[in-house]
N, C-alpha and C positions, 0 to 999 in steps of 0.2 A: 516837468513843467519848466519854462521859461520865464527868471523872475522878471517882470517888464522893471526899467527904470524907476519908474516910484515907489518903488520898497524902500527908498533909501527916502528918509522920511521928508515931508514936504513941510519948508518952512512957515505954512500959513497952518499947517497941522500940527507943528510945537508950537504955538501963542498959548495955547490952553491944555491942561492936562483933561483929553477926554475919559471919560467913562469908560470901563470896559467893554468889549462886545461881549454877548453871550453869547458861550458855542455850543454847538453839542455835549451833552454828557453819556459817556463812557455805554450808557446801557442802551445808549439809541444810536451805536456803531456793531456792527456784525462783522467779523473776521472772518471770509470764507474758508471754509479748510477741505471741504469735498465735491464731489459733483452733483451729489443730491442739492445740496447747500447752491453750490450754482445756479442749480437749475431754479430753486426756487427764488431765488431773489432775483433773477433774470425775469420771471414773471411775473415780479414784482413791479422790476424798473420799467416793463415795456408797456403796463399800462400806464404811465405818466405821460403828459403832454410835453415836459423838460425834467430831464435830470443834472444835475451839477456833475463834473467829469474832470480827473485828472489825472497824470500818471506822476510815480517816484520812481529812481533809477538809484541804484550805489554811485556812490558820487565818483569821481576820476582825480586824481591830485597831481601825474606824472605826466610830463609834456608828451603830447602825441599818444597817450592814449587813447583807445577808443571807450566808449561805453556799450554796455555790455545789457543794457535796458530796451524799454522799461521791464522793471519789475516788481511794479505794486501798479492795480488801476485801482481807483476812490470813483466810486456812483454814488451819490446823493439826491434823495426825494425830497420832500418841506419837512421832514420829522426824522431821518433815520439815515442810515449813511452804510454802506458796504465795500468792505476792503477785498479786493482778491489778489491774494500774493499768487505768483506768475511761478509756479511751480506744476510739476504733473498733473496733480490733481485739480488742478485751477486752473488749465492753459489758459490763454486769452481768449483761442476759439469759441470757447462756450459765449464770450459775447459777443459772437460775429452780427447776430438778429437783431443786438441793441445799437451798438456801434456803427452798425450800416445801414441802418434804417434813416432816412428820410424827414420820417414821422413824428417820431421822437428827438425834439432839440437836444443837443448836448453842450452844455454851456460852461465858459473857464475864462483862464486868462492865461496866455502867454500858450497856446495850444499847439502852434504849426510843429515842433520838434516833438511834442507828446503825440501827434498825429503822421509825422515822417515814420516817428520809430516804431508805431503798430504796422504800418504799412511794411517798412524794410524787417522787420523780425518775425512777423503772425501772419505776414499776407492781408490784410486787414483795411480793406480802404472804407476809411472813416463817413462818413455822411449826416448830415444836420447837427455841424461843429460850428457854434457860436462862437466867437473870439472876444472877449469883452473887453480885451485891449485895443481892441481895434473897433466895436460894436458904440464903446461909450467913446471912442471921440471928438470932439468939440467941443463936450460940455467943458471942459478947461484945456489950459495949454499945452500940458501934460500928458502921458497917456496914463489910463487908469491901472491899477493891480489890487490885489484884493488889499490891503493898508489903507491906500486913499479910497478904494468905493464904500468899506466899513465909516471912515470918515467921514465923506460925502455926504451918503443917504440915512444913517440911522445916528450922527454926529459920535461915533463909541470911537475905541482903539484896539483892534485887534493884535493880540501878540503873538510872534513869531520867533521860534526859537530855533535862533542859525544852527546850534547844537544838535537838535534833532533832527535840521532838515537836512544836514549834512553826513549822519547817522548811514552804514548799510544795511538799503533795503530789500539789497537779496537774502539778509539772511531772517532766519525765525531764532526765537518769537520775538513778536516786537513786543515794545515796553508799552505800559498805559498812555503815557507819553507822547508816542510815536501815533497808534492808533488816533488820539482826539488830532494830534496835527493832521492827519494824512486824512483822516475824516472832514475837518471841517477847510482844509485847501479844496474839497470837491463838494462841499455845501455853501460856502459862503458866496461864489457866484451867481448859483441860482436864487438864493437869498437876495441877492443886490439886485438882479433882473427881476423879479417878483415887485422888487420895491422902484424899478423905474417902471416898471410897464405900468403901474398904481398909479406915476403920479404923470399919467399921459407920455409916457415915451414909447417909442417906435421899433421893434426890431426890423430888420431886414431879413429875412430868410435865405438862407444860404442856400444860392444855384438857382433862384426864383424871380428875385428883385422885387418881388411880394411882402408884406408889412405881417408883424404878427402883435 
């Protein structure tokens, strides 16, 4: 994922200590660890009309390295969230049918790099990829990321721990910790879009120029 610029907090968003957001709790995150497991939550995600979508990669520290990602993808429904770590038993392939469909919106923020590197490592050309860094433009000056659209629409404060996001996630197991982030960076966008399309906002549909 690509963090857009307003992660770094917005000054009209410290005047007030907001509320907390509430995120997922621990039992409404699945860890996939097999291909059964794949399969079934792929037939989960593919009857939804949108699901929240984003990838983790081991982070890089050493100039000119390359990254070596992604490898973690986060799918999220309205209630439940599923991690697939990018190991054999979970390639990415298994969700060629959600990822390249059309049909089923895939909604985030900061996507184009989480969308290049399915393409150049799984073969994987992505299709009905929402950008909600690009999708929520105009409403302010700024562009949105999940910090400010928590802000925005439900007035809370979502927290984000550089510690964990920073964390490698090629490796197992992940901590509790790791799991509720990496869940709810792939829930809380379609959470945010659920709640503009509520209050009369418009998407554009990607490759259409169609309204959804």
């Amino acid at each position: 994922m690509t963090v857009p610029a307003d992660e770094a907090p917005a000054a009209e968003l410290a005047v007030v200590e907001l509320p907390p957001y509430r995120c997922l709790a621990l039992e409404q995150v699945q860890l996939v660890r097999t291909p059964e497991a794949a399969q079934d939550a792929l037939a989960e995600l593919l009857k939804a009309d949108m699901v929240g979508f984003d990838t983790e990669s081991k982070p890089t520290f050493r100039k000119g390295e390359e990254s070596t990602g992604p490898h973690l993808i986060q799918l999220a429904t309205d209630d439940r969230a599923w991690l697939f770590p990018l190991v054999a038993a979970t390639d990415a392939t298994v969700l060629k049918p959600l990822l390249e469909s059309p049909h089923v919106l895939k909604v985030g923020f900061g996507l184009k790099d989480d969308v290049k590197r399915l393409a150049g490592k799984f073969g994987i050309q992505c299709a009905g990829i929402v950008d909600l860094s690009i999708a929520l433009r105009g409403i302010q000056k700024q562009d949105f990321g999940a910090k400010t659209s928590v802000a925005h629409f439900f007035g809370q404060k979502l927290q984000k721990s550089k510690k964990i996001s920073t964390t490698n996630w090629a490796r197992l197991p992940y901590s509790p910790g790791q799991l509720l982030y990496a869940a709810n960076d792939a829930q809380v966008p379609l959470r945010v879009v659920r709640e503009w399309l509520r209050r009369g906002g418009k998407l554009v549909l990607p490759g259409t120029g169609g309204n959804h």
